[in-house]
N, C-alpha and C positions, 0 to 999 in steps of 0.2 A: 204499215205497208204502203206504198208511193201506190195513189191513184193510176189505174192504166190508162193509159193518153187514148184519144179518138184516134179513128181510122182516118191516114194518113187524105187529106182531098183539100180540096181547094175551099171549100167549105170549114173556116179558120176557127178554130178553136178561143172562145171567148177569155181564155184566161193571156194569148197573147196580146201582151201591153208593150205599146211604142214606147221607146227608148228615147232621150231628148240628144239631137244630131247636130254631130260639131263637122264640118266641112274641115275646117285647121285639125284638128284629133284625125280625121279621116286620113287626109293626105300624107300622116305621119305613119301610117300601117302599109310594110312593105309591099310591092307590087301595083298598088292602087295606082299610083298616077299612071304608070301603063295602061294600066283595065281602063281608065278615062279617058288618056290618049286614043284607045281603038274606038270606045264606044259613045264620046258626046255625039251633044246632034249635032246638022250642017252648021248651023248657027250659032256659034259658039257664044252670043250673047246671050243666048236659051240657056247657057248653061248656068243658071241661077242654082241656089241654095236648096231648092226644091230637089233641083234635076240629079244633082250631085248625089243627096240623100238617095233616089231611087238606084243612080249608080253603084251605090256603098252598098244597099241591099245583095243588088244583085251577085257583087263584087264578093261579100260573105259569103252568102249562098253556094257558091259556085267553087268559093276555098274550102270550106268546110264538107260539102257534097265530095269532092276531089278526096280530101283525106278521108273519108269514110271507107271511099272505095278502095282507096289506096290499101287501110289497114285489110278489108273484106278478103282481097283478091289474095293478100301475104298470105291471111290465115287457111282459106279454102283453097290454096293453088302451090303457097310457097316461093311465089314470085314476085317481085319488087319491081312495082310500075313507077316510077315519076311523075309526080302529080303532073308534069306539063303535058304527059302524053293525054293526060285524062282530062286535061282542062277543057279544050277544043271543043267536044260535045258536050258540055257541062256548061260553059259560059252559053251558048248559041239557044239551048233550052233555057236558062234562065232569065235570058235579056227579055225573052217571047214573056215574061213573067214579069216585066221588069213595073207594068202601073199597078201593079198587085204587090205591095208592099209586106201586107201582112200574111202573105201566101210564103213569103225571103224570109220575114222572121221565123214566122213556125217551122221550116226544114231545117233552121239551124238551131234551133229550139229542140229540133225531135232528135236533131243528131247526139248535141248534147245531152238529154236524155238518155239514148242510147248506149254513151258512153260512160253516163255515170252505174246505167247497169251493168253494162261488164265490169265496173271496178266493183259493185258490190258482189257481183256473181264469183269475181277473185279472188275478194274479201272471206267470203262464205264455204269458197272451194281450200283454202288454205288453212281457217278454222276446223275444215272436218277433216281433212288432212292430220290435223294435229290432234283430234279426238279420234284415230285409226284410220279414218278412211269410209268410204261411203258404202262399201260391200259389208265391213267389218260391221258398221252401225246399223243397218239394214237388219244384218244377220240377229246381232243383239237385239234388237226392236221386238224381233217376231219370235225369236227363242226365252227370252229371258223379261221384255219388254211390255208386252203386251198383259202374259198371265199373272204378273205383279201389277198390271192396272186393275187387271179384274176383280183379283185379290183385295185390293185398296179397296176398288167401286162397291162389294160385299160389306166389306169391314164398315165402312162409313154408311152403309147402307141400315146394318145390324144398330149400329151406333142410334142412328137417328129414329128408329120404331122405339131404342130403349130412352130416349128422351122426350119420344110423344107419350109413353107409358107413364114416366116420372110428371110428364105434364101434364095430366087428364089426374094426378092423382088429386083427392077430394071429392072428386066426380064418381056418379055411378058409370062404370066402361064395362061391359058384361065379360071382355075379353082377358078383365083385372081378375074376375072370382076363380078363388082357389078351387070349389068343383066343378064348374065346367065351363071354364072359361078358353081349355084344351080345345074345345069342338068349336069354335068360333076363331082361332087361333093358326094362323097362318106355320108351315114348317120354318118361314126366318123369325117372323116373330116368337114363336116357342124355342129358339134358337135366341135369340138377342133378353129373352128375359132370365136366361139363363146367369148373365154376368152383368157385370155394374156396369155404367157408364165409364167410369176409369179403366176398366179394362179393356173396351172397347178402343177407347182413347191411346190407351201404352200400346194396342196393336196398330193401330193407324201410325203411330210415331216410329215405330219401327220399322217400318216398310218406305215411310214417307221421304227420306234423305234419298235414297237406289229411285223408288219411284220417281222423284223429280228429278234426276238423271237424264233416265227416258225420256224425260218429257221435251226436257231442252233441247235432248239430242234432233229427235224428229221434228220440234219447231225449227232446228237448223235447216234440217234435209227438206222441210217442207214452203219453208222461206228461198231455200237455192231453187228446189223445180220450180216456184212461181216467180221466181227472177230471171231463169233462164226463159218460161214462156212467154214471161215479156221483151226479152231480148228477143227473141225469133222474130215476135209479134211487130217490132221498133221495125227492125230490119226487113220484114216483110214490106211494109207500106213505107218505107223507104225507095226500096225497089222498084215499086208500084209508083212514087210517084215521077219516077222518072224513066218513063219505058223507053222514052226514043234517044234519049245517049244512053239508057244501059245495052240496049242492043249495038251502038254504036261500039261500044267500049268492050261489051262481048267480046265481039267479031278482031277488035284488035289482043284480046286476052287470047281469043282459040288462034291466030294466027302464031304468036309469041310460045303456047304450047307446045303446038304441034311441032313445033322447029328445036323446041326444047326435047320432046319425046323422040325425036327421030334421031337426036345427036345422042339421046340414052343409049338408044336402040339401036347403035352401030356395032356390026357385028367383027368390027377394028377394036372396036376398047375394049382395051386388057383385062382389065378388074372388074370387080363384081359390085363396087360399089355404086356406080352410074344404075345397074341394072335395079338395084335396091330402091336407090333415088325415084327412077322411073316406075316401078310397082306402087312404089308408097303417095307417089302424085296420082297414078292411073284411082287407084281407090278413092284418093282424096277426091277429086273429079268426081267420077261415081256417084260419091256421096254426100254432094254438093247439091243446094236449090236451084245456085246458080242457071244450069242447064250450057254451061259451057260448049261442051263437045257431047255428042248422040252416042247414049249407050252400044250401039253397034260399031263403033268408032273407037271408044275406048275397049271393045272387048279384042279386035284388031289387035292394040297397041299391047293389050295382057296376053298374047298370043305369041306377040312377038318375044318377050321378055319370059315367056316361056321357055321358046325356045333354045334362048341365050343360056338361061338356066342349066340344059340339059347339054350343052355344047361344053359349057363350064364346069359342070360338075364332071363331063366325061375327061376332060382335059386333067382335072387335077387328080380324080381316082386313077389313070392312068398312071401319070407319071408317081403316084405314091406307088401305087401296081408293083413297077418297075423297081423301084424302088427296095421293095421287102425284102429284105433275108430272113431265114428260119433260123436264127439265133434266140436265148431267152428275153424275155420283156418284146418280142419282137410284133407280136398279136395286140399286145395293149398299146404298144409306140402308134401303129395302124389305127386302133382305132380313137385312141386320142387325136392323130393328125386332123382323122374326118370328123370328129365333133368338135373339135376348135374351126371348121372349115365350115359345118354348119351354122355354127355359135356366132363368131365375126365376120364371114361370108356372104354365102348365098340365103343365110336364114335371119338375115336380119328385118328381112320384111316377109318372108314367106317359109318357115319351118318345116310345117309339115312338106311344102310342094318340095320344097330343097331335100326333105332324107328322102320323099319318094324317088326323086331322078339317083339318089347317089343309092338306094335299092337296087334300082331297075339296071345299072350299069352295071354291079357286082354281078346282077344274077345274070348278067349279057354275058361279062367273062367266063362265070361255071359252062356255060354254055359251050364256049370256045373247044372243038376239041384238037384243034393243032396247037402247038405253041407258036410264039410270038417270035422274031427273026432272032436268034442269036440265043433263046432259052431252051433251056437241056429237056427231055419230059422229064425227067424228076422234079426239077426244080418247078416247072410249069403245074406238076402234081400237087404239089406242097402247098403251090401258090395258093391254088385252086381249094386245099382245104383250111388255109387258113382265112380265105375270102368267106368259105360255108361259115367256118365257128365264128367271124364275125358278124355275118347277117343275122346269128342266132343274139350277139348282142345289140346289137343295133332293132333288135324288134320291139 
């Protein structure tokens, strides 16, 4: 199991070791002679071999910080920044770091870190994947898993008092004598002297192949949660070590949202899948450390998408409405249209909210007691009861 790295500070962890710095190597790594053009000093005689190196630090730092964030903001947001948007406040912090050399290696040090635990946590999520899945292996652990440990723990337990038995033999053990050696005599022990050591043995072996099953199983599940809390833990004092361009970079993330959310939330788009889009980001957000946008902000924007919900859902019961004739298969035609509307729809991010509005609309029309411009009341009757016997199915 990989040591957990220190908490992320300026105070550098002893295991980072300087690297031996080629200036010619340097200048071959794309971008660099740019980052040097902005940032030598006035003096460009100053710009020795020394000076160079501290630029190449910074120059890493600054790359690698960028794509960290880059990947963070995709997976928490779903949104594709460019590293050049994020560079800005990422170089300007790091240059302020620029005679602290060994402060540039270890962020790129913890980055990488970081990323080799997401490939184990990948590694490990894919593995139980292919032994069912992480509910499935849970559920066996504690049904099947556990009281075949216990089992064993007995067994080997019995096992071992009937080999201290065999091995005190010669000895006087009072707990040996045939009459009353009962009254000194534990119930496992009067239990283990009952059968040989080989039997004790054939029952350990049977159980032993399923038992070590289990075992692996949960050294899996239990190697992924302590990979995943070091990922958090990476990512957390990552975060932390860079407060003033993450708030910078924030503030250009929640502007790029909000433009994104409002263009969801246009109550002009047709379809329903912008509004899915928008649900599935608003959560995402939510449930983010980031702190992007203020829960009252997002609760707004799930208000709005709401809404949309029930404008859409009334829009298409409508025109199915219209739609019915009282012909046979004509009930099941109905209610198939609205659970493939649920299905690929409005429920692709929100199920229950989506059958609740397409409830609420049906039982709006039972309500209706005129008909609708152009429907006869019989036919409006019919409608009416074939809308009842589907709420009855749709419950």
């Amino acid at each position: 199991m990989p040591r957990e790295k220190p908490a992320f500070s300026e105070k550098i962890s002893e295991e980072t070791k300087e690297e031996k710095f080629s200036a010619k190597e340097a200048l071959e790594t794309p971008g660099f002679f740019e980052f040097v053009s902005r940032h030598a000093p006035e003096k460009v005689e100053s710009l020795d071999q020394k000076e160079m190196e501290k630029l190449f630090g910074v120059f890493q730092a600054t790359q690698e910080t960028a794509r960290f964030y880059q990947e963070i903001l995709q997976e928490e947001t779903g949104l594709t920044f460019d590293k050049k948007e994020l560079q800005p406040a990422l170089e300007a912090h790091f240059i302020s770091k620029k005679e602290n050399p060994a402060f540039l290696r270890y962020t790129v040090s913890h980055i990488r870190a970081y990323e080799d635990l997401q490939e184990q946590v990948h590694q490990r999520e894919l593995e139980i994947l292919r032994l069912g899945g992480e509910e499935r292996i849970k559920k066996e652990l504690e049904e099947k898993g556990k009281p075949l440990w216990e089992e064993k723990k007995a067994l080997e337990e019995a096992k071992a008092i009937k080999e201290t038995m065999v091995g005190v033999q010669g000895f006087f053990n009072i707990k040996n004598s045939e009459l009353i050696g009962w009254l000194f005599r534990s119930e496992k022990e009067s239990l283990a002297r009952k059968e040989s050591l080989e039997y004790w043995q054939e029952k350990i072996d049977e159980i032993r192949p399923e038992a070590e099953k289990y075992e692996k199983e949960e050294e899996i599940l239990n190697s992924l949660e302590n990979t995943r809390r070091q990922v958090v833990k990476l990512k957390t004092d990552l975060l932390g070590s860079c407060m003033g361009p993450v708030k910078e970079i924030m503030a250009q993330t929640r502007e790029k949202i909000v433009e994104k959310l409002k263009g969801m939330a246009d109550p002009q788009e047709k379809g329903v899948k912008k509004i899915n889009e928008g649900l599935e980001l608003v959560r995402k957000l939510a449930a983010s450390d980031l702190g992007i946008m203020e829960a009252e902000e997002l609760g707004e924007f799930e208000e709005k998408f709401d809404r949309l919900i029930k404008k859409k859902a009334a829009q298409h019961l409508k025109e199915q409405i219209s739609k019915l004739r009282i012909e046979e298969g004509a009930l099941g035609d109905l209610e198939a249209k609205i659970n493939k509307y649920l299905k690929e729809g409005l429920a692709l991010s929100e199920k229950e909210r989506a059958k609740r509005h397409v409830r609420e609309r049906l039982e709006a029309y039972l309500k209706r007691e005129i008909p609708p411009k152009g429907e006869t009341k019989e036919s409006f009757r019919v409608k009416k009861i074939a809308i009842k016997c589907l709420l009855f199915k749709l419950a």
